[in-house]
Every structure is written in C-alpha cells, then in structure tokens.
C-alpha positions as CSV (number, residue, x, y, z in Angstrom):
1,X,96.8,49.1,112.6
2,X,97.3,46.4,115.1
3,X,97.8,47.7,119.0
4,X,98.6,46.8,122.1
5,X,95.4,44.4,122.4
6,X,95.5,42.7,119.2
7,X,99.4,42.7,119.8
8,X,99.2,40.6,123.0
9,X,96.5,38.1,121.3
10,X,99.5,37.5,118.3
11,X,101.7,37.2,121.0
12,X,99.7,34.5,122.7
13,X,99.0,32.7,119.8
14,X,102.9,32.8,118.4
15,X,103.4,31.6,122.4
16,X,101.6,28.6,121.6
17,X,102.9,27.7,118.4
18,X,106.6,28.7,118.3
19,X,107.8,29.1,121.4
20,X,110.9,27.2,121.7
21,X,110.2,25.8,118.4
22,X,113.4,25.6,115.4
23,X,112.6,28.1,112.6
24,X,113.9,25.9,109.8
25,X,113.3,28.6,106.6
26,X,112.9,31.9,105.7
27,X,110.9,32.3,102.6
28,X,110.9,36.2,101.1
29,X,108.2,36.5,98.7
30,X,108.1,40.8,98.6
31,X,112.1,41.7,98.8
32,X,110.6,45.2,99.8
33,X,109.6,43.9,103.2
34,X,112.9,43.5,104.5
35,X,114.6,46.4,105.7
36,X,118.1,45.2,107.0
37,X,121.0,43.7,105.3
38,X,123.3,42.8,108.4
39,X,123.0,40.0,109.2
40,X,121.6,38.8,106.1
41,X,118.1,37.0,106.8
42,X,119.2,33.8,106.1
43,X,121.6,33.7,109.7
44,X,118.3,33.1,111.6
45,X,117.5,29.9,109.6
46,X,118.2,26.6,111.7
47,X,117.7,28.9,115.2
48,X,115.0,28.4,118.1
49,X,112.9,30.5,119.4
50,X,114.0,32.0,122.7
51,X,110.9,34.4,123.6
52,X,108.3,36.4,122.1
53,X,107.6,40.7,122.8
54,X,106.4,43.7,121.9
55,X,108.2,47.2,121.6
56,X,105.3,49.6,121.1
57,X,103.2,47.9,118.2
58,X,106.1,45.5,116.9
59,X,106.4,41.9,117.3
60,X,109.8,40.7,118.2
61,X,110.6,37.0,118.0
62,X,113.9,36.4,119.7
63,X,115.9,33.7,118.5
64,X,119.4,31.6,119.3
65,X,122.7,34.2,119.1
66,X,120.8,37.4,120.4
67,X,119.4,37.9,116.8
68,X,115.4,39.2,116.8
69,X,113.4,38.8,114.3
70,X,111.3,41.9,114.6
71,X,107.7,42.8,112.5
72,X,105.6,45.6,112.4
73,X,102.8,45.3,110.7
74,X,101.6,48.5,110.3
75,X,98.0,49.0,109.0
76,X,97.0,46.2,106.3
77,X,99.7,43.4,107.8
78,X,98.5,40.4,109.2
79,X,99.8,36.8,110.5
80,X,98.4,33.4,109.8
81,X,99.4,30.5,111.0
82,X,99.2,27.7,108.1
83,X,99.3,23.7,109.3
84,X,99.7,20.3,107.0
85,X,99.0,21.6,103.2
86,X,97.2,24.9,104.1
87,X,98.7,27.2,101.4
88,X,99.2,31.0,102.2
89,X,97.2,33.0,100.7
90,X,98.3,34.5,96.9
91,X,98.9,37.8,96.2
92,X,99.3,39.4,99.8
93,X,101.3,36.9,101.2
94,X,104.8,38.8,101.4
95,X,107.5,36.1,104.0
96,X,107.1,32.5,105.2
97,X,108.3,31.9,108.3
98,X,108.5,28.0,108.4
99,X,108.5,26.1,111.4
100,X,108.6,22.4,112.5
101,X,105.2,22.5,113.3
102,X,103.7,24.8,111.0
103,X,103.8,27.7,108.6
104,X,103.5,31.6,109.9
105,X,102.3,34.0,106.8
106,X,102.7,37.4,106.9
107,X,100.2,39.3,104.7
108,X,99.5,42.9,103.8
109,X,96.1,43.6,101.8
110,X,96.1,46.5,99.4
111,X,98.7,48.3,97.4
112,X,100.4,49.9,99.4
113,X,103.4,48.1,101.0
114,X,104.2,49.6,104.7
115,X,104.8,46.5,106.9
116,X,108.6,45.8,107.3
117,X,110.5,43.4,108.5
118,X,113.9,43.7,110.1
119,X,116.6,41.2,111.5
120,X,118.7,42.6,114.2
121,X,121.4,41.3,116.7
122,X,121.7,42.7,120.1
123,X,120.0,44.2,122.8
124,X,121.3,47.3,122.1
125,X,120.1,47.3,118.2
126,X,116.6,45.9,119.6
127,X,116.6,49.0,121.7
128,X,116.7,51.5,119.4
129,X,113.8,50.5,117.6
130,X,112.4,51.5,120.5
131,X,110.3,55.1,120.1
132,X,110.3,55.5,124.2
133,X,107.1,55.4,124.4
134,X,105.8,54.1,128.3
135,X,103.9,51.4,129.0
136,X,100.2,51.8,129.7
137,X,99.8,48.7,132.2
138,X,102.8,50.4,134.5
139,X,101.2,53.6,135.0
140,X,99.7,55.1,137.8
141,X,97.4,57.9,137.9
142,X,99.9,60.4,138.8
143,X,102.6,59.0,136.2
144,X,100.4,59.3,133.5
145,X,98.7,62.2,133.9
146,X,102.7,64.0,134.0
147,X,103.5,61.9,130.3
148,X,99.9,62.8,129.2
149,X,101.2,66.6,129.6
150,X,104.6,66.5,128.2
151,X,104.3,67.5,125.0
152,X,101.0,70.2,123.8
153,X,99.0,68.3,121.7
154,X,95.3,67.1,121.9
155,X,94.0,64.1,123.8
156,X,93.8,61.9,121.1
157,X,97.1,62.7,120.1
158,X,99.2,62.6,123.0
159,X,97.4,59.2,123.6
160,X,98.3,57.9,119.7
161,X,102.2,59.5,120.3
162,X,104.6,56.1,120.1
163,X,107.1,58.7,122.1
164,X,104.7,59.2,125.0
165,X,102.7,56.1,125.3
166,X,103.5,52.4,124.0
167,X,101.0,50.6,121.7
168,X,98.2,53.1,121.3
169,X,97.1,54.2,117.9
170,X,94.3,55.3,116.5
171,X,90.9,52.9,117.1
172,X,92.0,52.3,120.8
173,X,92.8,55.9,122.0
174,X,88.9,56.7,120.2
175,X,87.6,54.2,122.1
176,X,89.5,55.1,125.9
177,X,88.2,58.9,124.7
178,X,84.9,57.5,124.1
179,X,84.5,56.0,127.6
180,X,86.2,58.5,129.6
181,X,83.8,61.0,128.0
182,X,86.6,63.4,126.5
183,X,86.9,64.9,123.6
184,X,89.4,64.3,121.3
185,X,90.3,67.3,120.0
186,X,90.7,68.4,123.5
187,X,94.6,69.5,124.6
188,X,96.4,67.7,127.4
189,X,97.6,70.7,128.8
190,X,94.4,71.5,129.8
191,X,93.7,70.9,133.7
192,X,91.4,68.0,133.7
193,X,89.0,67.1,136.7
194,X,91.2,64.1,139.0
195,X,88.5,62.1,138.6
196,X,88.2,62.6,134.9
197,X,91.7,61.6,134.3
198,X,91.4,58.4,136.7
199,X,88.7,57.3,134.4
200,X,91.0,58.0,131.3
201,X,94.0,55.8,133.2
202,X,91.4,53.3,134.0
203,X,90.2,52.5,130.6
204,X,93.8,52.5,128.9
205,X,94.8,49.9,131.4
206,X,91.9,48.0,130.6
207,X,91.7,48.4,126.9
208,X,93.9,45.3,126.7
209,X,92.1,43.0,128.5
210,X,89.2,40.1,127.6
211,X,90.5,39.0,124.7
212,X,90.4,35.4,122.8
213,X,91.9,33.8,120.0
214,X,94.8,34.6,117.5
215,X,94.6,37.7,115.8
216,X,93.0,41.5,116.1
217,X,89.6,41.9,117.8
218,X,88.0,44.6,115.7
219,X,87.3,48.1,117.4
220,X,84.4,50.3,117.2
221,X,85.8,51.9,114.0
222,X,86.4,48.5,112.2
223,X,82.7,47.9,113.1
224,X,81.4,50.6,111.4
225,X,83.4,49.9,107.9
C-alpha cells in the first residue's frame, strides 16, 4: 500500500500537472469504485483544482465549491498520468480523470477491488475521513514517544495504527524498525532506552525524504518479491 513517501511523490507529481488545472470529465469504468452518491460525481466536472493533500494515506484533490475529490488507493491502486493518445491501460484501469492537459488513470492490479473513490463537500465531511492519526513530520521526541504508548500493542503495530500515526503502514514501519534496531513484535509499553526511541523518531521523520519522480519508490519488502 502506498504511504506517506510514495504519497508525497503522487502529490508532487499531481502538483505539477493539475494544479489549478479545469477537470473537464469524469470517466467511471468500475462503478464499484465509487463509494458516495451525494453529490453525484458528475458535480465536479467543469471545476479547477484548488490544492492537492493527504489525510493519512488518501489523496485529496480539492476542487471549485469546497467539493474534494478524495482516493485511497489501498494496496494494488495506482495513478498514471496519460498525455496526447497514450491509452490507459485495459483491464485495471477503473476512473479517468480528464484534464486539459492530460489524462490521470487510476488502476488496481489483481482481483480484488479495495481502492475507493469518494466525492465529498465540506471541510467538515473531509474531516471525518480523517482516522486521527498524527503526523510523523510534527513530532518531537517527547510527543511521540507519549502517542507511541497510548494504546498496548507491539512496535510494529502502534507504528502501522492510522489512529495513532498518519501514513505509516506496513513496508515503512519494517523499515524505521529495521534501522532503529527494534523488534517488531516488541510492545510499546515497554520502557525503551531515550536514545533508542530518538533513533526510532529520527528515522520516521526521515522515511519520507530523498525521493524522485511520480509514483511509489519500492521498499525493502517490494525488493525482495
């Protein structure tokens, strides 16, 4: 599943390419994508782009009359951006999002259909898609070692928990585990060394940096697939 890293490379790419930029057509091709009816998906045709974020690992594409546009792509979804007569590609293409400029394809390999896609108006409606989660980047040591004890779980798990910490799933909080030289199975509750949990702060704030390009990076467990 796309986090927080390969989130803020979409992000800069989307930045790029429709920022301020009229989304002219809304093209459906898997009904079962969508998963609101009000307001129907065709009120954001004809609207520009106001801004591009993330709530934990969901895109959000804001648009003219507070409506959001806002996808989660779960663990096979994907976004490609299509120019001139590029064509999307076949079976696991499930919306077009068409552009002035350009065509953005959402895809999901496989069978299984989890990515969604919801149109909502409002701040308000926007924030309770919101699972609460904090941000890693706006952390200090002292704040995150307090959320990293809140609820009694293991390491790997308090780090993956959308309600503790925002964009963290499985491959990165293996990789921040890794590095800090926990173990995963290890619970939170447990009084770790301050130095111990500095290096754990210190590689979640970094986890989302060095990146290029527009789309995931793979992680240490995509490499070994």
């Amino acid at each position: 599943m796309p986090e927080l890293p390969d989130l803020t490379v979409y992000l800069e790419g989307l930045e790029s390419r429709i920022a301020n930029r009229r989304l002219v057509r809304v093209r459906l091709l898997n009904p079962f994508l969508l998963r609101t009816a009000v307001p129907p998906i065709g009120a954001a045709e004809g609207r520009q782009v106001t801004g591009l974020r993330r709530i934990g690992k969901r895109i959000v594409i804001a648009l003219e009359g507070d409506l959001y546009l806002v996808l989660h792509l779960m663990v096979a979804g994907r976004l490609r951006w299509l120019e001139g007569k590029a064509k999307p590609p076949g079976r696991i293409t499930l919306a077009l999002f068409e552009f002035e400029n350009g065509v953005l394809a959402f895809t999901e390999a496989g069978t299984k259909r989890r990515a969604s896609l919801h149109l909502v108006q409002g701040e308000a409606a926007l924030r309770a898609m919101d699972p609460g989660g904090l941000e890693v980047f706006g952390l200090d040591l002292d704040s995150f070692s307090a959320q990293l004890k809140k609820e009694n779980h293991t390491l790997k798990r308090a780090l993956a928990d959308p309600h503790l910490f925002a964009g963290i799933g499985n491959a990165y909080s293996d990789e921040i585990l890794h590095r800090a030289r926990l173990s995963p199975l290890a619970l939170q509750k447990i009084s770790l060394p301050r130095k111990r949990r500095a290096c754990t702060s210190q590689r979640m704030r970094r986890f989302g940096t060095g990146q290029q390009g527009f789309g995931p990076k793979p992680t240490a467990n995509s490499r070994k697939k």
